[in-house]
SEFINU-787275 format. One record per residue: residue number from 1; x, y negated, z of N, C-alpha, C, O in turn. Coordinates in steps of 0.1 Angstrom, whole numbers, always signed. Atoms other than C-alpha are relative to their C-alpha. Layout:
SEFINU-787275
+-----+--------+---------+-------+---------+----------+-------+--------+---------+-------+--------+---------+-------+
! num ! n.east ! n.north !  n.up ! ca.east ! ca.north ! ca.up ! c.east ! c.north !  c.up ! o.east ! o.north !  o.up !
+-----+--------+---------+-------+---------+----------+-------+--------+---------+-------+--------+---------+-------+
! NUM !      X !       Y !     Z !       X !        Y !     Z !      X !       Y !     Z !      X !       Y !     Z !
...
+-----+--------+---------+-------+---------+----------+-------+--------+---------+-------+--------+---------+-------+
***
This chain:
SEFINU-787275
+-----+--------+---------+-------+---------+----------+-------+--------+---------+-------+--------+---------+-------+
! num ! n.east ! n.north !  n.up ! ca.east ! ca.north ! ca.up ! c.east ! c.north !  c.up ! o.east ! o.north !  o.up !
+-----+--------+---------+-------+---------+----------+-------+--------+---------+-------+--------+---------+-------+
!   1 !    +10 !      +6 !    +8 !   +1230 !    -1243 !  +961 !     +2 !     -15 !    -2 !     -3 !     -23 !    +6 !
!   2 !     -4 !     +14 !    +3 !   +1245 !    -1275 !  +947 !     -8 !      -7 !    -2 !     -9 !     -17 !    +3 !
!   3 !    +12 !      +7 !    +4 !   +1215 !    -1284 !  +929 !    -11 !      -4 !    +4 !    -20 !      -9 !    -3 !
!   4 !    +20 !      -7 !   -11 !   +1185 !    -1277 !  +953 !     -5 !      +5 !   -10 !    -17 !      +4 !   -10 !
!   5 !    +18 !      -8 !    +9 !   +1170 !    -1255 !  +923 !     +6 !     +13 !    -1 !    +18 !     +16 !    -1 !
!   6 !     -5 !     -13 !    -3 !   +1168 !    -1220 !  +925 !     +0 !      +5 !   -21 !     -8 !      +3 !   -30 !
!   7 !     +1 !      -8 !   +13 !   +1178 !    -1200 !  +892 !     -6 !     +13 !    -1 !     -2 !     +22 !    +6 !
!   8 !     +8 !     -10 !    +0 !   +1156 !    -1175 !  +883 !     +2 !     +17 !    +6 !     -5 !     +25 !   +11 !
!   9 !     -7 !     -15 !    -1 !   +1181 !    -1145 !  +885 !     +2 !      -4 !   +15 !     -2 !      +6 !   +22 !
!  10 !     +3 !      -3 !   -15 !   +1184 !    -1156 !  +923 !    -17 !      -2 !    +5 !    -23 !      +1 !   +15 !
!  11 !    +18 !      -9 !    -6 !   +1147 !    -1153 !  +927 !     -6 !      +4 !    -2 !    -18 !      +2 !    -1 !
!  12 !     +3 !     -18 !    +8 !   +1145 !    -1119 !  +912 !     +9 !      +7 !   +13 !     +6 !     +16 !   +21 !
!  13 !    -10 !      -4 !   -11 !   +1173 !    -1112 !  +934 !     -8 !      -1 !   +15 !    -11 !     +10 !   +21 !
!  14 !     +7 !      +1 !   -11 !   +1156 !    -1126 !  +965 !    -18 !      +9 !    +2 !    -23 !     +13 !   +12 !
!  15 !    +11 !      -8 !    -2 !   +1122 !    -1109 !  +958 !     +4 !     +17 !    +0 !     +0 !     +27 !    +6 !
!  16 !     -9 !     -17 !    -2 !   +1143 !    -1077 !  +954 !     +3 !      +0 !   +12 !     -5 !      +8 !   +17 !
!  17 !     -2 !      +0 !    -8 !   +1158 !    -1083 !  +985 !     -6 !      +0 !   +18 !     -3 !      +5 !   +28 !
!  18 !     +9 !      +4 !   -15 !   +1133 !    -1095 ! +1012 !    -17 !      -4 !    -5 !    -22 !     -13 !    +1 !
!  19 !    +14 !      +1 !    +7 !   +1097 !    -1094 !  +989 !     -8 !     +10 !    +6 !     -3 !     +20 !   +10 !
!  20 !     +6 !      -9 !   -10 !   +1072 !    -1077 ! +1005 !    -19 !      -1 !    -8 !    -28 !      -8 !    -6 !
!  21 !    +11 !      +3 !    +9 !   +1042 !    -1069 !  +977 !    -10 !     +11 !   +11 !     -5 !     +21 !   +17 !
!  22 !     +5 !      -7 !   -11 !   +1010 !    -1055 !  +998 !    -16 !      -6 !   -10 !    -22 !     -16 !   -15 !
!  23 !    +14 !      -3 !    +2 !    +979 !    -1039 !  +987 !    -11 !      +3 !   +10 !     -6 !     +10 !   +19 !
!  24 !     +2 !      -2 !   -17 !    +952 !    -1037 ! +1016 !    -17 !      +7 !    -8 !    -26 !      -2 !   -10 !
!  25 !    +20 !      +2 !    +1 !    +913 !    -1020 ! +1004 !     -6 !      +6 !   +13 !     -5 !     +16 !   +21 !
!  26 !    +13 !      -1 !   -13 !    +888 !    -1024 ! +1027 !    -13 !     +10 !    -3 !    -17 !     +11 !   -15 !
!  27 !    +12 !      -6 !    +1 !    +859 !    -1003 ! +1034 !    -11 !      -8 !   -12 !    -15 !      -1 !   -21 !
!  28 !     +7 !      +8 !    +8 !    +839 !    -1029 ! +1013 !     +4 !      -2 !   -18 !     -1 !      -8 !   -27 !
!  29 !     -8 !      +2 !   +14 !    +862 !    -1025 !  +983 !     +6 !     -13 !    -7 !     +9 !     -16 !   -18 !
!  30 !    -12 !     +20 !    +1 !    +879 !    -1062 !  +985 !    +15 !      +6 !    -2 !    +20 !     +14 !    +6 !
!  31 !    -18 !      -1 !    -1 !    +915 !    -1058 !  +980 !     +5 !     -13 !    +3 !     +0 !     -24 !    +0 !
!  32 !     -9 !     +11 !    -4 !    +937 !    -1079 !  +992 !     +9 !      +2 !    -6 !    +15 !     +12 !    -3 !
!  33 !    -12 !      -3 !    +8 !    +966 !    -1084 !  +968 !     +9 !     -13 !    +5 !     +4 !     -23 !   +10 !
!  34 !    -13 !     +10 !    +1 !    +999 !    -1105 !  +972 !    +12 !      +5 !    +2 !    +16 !     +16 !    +1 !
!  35 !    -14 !      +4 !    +1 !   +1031 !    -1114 !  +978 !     +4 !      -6 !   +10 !     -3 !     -16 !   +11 !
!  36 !     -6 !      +8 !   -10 !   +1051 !    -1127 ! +1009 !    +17 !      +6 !    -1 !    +21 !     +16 !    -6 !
!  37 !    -11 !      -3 !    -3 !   +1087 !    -1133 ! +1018 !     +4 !      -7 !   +14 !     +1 !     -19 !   +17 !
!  38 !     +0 !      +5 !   -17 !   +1098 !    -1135 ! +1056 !    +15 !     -10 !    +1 !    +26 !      -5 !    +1 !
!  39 !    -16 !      +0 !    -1 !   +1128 !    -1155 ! +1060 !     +1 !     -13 !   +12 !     -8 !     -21 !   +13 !
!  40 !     +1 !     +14 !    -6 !   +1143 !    -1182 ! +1089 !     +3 !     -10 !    -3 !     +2 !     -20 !    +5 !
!  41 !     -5 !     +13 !    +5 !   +1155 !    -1205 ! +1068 !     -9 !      -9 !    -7 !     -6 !     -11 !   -19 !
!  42 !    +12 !      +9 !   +12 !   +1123 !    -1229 ! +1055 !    +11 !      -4 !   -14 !    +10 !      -1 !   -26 !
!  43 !     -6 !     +15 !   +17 !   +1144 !    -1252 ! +1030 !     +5 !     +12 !   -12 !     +7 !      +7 !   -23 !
!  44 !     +1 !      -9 !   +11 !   +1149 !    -1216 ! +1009 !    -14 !      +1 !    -4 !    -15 !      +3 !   -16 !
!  45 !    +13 !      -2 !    +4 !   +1110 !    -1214 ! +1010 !     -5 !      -9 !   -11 !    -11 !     -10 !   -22 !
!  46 !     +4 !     +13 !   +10 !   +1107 !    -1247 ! +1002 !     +6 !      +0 !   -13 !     -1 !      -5 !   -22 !
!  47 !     -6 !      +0 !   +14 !   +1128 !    -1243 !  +973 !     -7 !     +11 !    -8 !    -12 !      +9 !   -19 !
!  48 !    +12 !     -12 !    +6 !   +1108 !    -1209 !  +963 !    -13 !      -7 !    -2 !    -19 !      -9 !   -12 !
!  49 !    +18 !     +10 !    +4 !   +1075 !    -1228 !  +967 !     +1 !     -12 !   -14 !     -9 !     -12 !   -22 !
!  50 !     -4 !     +11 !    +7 !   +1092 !    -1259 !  +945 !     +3 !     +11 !   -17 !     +2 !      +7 !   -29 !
!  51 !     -4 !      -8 !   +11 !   +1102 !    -1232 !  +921 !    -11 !      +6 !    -9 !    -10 !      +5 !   -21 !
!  52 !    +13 !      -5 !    +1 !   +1068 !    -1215 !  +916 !     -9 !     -10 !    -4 !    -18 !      -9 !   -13 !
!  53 !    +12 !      +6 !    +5 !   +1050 !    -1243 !  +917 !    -12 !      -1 !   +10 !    -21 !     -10 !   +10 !
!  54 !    +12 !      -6 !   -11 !   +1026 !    -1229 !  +946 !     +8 !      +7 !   +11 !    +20 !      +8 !   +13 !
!  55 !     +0 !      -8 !   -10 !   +1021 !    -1209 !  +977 !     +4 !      -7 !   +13 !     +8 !     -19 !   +14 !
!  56 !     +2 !      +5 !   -14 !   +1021 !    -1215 ! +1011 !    +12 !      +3 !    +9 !    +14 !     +15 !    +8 !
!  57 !     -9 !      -2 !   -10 !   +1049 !    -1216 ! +1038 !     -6 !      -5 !   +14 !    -13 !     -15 !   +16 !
!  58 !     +4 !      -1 !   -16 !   +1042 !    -1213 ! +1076 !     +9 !      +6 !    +8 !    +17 !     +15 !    +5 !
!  59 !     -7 !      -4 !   -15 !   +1057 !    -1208 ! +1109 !     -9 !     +14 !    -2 !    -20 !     +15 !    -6 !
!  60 !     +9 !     -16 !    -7 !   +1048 !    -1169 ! +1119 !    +10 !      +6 !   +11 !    +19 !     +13 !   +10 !
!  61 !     -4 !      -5 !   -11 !   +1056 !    -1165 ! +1152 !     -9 !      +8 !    +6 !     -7 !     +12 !   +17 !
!  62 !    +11 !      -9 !    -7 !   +1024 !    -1143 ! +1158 !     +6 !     +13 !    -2 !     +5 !     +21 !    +7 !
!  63 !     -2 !     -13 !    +1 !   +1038 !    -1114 ! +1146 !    +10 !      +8 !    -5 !    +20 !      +1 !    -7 !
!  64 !     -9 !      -7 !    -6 !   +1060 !    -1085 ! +1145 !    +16 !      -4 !    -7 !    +26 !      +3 !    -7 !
!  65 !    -14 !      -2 !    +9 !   +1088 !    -1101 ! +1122 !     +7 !     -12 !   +11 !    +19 !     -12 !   +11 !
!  66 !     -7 !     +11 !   -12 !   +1097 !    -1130 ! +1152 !     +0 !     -14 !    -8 !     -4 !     -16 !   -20 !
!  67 !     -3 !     +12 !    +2 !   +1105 !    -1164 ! +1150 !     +4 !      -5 !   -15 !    +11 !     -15 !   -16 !
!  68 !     -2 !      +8 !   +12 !   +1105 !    -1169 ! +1110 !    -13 !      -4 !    -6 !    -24 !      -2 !    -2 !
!  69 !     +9 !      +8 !    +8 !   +1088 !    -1187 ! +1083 !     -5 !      +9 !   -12 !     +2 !     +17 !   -17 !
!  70 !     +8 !     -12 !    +7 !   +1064 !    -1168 ! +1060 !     -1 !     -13 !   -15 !     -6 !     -25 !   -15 !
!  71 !     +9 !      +7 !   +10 !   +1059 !    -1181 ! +1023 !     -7 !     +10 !    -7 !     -1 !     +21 !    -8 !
!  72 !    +11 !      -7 !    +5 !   +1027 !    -1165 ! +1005 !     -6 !      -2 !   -12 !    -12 !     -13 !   -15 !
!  73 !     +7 !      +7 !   +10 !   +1016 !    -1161 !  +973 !    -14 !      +9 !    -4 !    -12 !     +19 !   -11 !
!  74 !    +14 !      -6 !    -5 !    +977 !    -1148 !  +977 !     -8 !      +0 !    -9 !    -11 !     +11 !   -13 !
!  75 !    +11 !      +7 !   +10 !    +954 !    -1166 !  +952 !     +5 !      +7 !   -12 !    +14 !     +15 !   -14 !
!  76 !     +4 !      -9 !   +14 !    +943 !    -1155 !  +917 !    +11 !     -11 !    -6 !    +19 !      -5 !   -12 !
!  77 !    -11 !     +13 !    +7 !    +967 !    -1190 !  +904 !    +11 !      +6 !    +3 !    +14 !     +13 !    -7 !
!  78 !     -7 !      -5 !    -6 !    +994 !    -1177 !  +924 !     +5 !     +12 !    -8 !    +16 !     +13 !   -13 !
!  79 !     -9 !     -15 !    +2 !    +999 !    -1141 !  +914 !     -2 !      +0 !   -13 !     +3 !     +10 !   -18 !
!  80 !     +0 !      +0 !   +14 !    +991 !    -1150 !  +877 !    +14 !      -6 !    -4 !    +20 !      -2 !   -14 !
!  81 !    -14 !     +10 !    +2 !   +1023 !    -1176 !  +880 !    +14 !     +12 !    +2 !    +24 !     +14 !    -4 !
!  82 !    -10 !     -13 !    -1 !   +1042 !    -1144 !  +895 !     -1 !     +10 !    -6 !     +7 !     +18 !    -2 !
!  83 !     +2 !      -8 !   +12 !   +1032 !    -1121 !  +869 !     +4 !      -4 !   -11 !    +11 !      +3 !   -18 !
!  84 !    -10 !      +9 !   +12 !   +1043 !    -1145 !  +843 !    +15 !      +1 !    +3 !    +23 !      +7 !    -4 !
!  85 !    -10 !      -6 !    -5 !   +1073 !    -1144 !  +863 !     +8 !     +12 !    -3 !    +17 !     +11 !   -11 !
!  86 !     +0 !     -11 !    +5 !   +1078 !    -1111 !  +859 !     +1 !      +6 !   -14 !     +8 !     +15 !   -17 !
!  87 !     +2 !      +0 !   +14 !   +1068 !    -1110 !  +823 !    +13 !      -5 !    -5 !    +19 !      -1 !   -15 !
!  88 !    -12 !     +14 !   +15 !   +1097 !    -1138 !  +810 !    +19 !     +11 !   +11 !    +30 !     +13 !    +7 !
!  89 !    -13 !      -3 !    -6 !   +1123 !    -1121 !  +838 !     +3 !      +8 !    +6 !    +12 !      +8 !   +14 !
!  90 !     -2 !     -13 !    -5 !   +1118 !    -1085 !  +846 !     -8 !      +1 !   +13 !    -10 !      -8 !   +21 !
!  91 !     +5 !      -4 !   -14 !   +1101 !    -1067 !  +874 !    +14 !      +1 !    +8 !    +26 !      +2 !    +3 !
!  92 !     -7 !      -3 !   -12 !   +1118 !    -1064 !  +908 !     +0 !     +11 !    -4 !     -9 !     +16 !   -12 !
!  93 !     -5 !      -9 !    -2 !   +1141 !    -1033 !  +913 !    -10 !     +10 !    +8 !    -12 !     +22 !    +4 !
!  94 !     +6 !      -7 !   -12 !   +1118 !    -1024 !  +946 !     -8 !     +12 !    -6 !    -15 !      +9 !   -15 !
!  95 !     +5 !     -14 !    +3 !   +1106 !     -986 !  +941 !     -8 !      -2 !    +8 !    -18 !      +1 !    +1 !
!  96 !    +14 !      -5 !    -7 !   +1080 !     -988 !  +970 !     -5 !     -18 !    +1 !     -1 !     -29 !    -3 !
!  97 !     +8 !     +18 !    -9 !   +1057 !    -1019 !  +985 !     -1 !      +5 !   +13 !     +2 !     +17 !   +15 !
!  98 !     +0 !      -2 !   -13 !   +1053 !    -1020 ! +1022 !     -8 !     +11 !    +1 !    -18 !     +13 !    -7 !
!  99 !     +5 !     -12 !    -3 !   +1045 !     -989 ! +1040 !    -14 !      -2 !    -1 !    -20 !     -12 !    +1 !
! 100 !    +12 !      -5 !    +1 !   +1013 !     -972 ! +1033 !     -6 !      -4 !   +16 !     -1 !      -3 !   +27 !
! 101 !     +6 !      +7 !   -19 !    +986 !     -989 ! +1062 !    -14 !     +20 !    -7 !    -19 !     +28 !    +1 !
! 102 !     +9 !     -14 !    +2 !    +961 !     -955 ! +1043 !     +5 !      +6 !   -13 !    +16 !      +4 !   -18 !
! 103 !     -2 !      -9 !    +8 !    +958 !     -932 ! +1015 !     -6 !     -12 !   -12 !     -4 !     -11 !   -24 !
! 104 !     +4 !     +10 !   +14 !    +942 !     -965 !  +995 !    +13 !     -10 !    -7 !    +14 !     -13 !   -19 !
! 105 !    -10 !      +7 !    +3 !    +974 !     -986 !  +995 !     +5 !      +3 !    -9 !     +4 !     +15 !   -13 !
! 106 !     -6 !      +3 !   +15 !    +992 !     -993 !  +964 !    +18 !      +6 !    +8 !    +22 !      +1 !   +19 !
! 107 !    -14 !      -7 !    -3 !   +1030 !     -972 !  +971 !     +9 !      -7 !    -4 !    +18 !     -11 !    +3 !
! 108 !     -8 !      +1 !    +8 !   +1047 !     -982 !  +942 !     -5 !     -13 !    -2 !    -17 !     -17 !    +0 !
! 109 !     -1 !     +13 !    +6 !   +1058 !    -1018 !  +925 !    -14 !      +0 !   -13 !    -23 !      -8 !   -13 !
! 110 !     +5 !      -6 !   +11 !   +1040 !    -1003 !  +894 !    -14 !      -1 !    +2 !    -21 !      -6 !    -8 !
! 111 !     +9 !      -2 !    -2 !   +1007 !     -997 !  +912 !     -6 !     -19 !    +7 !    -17 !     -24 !    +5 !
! 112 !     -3 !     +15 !    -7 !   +1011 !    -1033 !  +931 !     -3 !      -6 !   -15 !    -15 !     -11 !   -15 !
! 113 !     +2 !     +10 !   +11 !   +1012 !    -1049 !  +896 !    -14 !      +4 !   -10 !    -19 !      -3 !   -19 !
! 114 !    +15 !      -2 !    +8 !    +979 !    -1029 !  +881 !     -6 !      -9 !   +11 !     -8 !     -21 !    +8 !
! 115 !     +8 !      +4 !    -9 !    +961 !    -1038 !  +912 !     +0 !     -17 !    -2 !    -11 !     -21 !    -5 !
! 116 !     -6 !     +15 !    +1 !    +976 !    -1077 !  +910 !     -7 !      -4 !   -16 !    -10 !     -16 !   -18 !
! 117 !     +0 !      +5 !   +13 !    +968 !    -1078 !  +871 !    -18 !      +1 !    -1 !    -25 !      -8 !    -6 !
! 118 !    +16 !      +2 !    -3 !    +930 !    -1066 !  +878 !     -7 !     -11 !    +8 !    -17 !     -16 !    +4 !
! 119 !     +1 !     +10 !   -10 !    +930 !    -1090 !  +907 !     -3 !      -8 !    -6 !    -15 !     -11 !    -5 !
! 120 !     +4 !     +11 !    +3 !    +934 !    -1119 !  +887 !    -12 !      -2 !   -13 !    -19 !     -12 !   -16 !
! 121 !    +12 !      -3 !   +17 !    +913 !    -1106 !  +854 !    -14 !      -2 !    +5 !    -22 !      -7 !    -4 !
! 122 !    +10 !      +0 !    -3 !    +883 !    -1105 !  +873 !     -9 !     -16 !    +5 !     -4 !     -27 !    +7 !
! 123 !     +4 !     +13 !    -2 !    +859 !    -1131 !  +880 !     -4 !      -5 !   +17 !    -11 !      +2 !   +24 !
! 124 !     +2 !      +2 !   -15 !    +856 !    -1147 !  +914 !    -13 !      +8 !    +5 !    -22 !     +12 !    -2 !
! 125 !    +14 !      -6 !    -5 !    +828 !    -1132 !  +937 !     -6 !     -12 !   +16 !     +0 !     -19 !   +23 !
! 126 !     +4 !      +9 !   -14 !    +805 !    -1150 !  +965 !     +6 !      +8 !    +8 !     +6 !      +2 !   +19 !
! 127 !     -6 !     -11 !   -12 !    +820 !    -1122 !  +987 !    +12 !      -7 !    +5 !    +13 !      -9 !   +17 !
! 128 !    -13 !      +4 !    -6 !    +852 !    -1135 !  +991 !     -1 !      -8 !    +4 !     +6 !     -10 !   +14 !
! 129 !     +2 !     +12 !    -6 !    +836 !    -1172 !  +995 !     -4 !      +3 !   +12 !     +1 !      -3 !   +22 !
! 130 !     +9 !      +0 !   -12 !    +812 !    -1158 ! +1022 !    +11 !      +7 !   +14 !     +9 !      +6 !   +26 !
! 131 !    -12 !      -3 !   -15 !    +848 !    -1142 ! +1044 !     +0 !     -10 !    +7 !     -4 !     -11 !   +18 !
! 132 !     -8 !      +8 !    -1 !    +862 !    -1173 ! +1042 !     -6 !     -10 !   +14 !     +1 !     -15 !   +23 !
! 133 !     +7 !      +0 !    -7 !    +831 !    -1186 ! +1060 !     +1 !      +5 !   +13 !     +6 !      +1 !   +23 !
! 134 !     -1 !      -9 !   -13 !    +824 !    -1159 ! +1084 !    +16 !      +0 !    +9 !    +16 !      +3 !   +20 !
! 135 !     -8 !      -1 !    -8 !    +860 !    -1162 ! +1095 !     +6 !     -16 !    +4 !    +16 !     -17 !   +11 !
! 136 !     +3 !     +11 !    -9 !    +858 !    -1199 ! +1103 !     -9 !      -3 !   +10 !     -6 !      -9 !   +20 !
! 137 !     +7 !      -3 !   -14 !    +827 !    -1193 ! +1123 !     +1 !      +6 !    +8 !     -6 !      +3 !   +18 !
! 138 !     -9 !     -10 !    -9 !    +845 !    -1168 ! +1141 !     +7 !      -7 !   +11 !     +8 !      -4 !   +23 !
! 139 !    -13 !      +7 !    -7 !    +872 !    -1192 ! +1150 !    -10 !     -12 !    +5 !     -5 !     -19 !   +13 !
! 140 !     +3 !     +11 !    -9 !    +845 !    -1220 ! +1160 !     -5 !      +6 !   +16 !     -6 !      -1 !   +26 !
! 141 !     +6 !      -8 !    -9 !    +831 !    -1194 ! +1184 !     +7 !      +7 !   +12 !     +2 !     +13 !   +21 !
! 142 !     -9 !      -9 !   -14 !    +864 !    -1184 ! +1204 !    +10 !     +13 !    -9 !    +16 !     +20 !    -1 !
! 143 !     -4 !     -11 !    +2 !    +878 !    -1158 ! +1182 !    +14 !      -2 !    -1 !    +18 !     -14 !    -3 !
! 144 !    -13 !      +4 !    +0 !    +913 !    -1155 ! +1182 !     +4 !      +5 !   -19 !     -4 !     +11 !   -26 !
! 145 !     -3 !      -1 !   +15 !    +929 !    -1153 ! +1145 !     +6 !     +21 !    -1 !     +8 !     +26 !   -12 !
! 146 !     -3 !     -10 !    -1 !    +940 !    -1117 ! +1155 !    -14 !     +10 !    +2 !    -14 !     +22 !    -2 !
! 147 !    +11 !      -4 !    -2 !    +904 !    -1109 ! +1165 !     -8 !      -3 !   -14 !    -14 !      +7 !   -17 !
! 148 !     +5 !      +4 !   +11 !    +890 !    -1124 ! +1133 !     +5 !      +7 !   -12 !     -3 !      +9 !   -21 !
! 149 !     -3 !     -10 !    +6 !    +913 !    -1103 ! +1113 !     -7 !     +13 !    -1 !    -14 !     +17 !   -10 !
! 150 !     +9 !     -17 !    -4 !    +900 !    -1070 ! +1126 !    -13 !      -1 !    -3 !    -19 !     +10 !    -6 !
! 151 !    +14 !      -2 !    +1 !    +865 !    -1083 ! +1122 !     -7 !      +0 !   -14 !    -17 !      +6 !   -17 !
! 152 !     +2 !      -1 !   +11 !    +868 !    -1093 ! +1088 !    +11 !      +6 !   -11 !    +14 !      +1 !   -22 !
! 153 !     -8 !     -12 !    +4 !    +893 !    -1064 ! +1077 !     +8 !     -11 !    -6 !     +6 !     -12 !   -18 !
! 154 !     -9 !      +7 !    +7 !    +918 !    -1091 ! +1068 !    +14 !      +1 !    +7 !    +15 !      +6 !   +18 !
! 155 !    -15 !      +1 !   -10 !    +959 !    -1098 ! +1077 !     -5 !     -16 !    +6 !    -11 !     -24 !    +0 !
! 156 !     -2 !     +12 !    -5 !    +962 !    -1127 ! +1104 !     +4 !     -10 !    -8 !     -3 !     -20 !   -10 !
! 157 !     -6 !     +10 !   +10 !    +983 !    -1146 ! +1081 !    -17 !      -3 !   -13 !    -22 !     -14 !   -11 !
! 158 !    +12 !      +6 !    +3 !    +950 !    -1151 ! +1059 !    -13 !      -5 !    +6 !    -22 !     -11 !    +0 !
! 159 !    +12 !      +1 !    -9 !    +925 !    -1153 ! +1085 !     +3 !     -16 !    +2 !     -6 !     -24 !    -1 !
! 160 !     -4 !     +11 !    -4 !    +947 !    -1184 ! +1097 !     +3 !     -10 !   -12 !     +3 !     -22 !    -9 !
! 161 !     -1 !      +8 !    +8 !    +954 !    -1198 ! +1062 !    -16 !      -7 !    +0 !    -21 !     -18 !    +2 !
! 162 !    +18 !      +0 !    +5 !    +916 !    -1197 ! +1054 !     -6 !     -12 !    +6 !    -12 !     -22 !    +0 !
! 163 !    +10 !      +5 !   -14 !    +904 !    -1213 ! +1089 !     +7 !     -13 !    +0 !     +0 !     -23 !    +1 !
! 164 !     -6 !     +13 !    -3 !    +931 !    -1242 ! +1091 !     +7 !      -9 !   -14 !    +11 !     -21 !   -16 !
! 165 !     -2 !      +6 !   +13 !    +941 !    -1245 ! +1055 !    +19 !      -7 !    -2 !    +24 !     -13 !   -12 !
! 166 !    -13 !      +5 !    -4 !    +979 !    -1252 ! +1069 !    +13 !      +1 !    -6 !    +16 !     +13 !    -5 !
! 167 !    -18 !      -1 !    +8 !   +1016 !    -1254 ! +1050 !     +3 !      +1 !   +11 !     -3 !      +0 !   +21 !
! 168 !     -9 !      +6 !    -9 !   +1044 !    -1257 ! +1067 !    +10 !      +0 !    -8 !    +15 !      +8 !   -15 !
! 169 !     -8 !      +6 !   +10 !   +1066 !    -1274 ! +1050 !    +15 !     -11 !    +8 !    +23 !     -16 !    +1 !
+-----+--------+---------+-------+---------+----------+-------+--------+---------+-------+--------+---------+-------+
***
């Protein structure tokens, strides 16, 4: 990468490769939609993030992928910029999304992108403001960001964006 800029066709390529789209509904009927890519090398993130425009990069040493860097793209801004994406330069190859966690999960890329396209169509809710809440109070109270997941049916990685608001850059 001579230029530090990523060309589109390699980050179609790289979301083919190591993209990880994840549908999650909760008993409460919240979905959780996005997009993450695991990788150890930050200064590719950084350049994915610089490319986009958005999303967040962090250390994730909490969990089961080890010692790499997570970048995330979560928000309703976010997955509209990656749907655009998509739009001007083809869907990803990927036939499934990460394994089924139930029978509600999104399987397929296809189903991933209805879910993602309602996601952002709709209009914000106090519900989601009032998590974001409850899972900072959580964390003023002792909870650990793995405990605060489970309590507010969320993944760690947002429990901990939410509560500390953190890049890693």
């Amino acid at each position: 990468m001579m230029d530090e800029k990523l060309h589109p066709q390699y980050v179609r390529g790289l979301i083919d490769a190591e993209g990880c789209f994840y549908v999650a509904k909760n008993p409460r009927a919240t979905n959780l939609v996005g997009f993450r890519i695991y990788n150890k090398n930050a200064k590719i993130l950084k350049m994915l993030q610089d490319f986009f425009g958005c999303g967040y990069i962090y250390e994730n040493n909490h969990g089961t992928h080890g010692d790499v860097n997570e970048f995330i793209l979560g928000s309703k801004n976010h997955l509209r910029i990656l749907l655009r994406f998509f739009e001007e330069h083809g869907d990803p190859i990927v036939k499934q999304t990460n394994r089924p966690r139930n029978k509600n999960s999104a399987t397929t890329f296809k189903e991933w992108k209805e879910t993602a396209t309602e996601f952002v169509n709709r209009p914000d809710s106090k519900y989601d403001a009032s998590l974001k809440e409850k899972a900072k109070k959580l964390r003023e109270h002792g909870y650990t960001y793995k405990e605060i997941a489970d309590t507010i049916e969320t993944s760690q990685s947002t429990a901990y964006l939410w509560i500390t608001g953190k890049k890693y850059n």
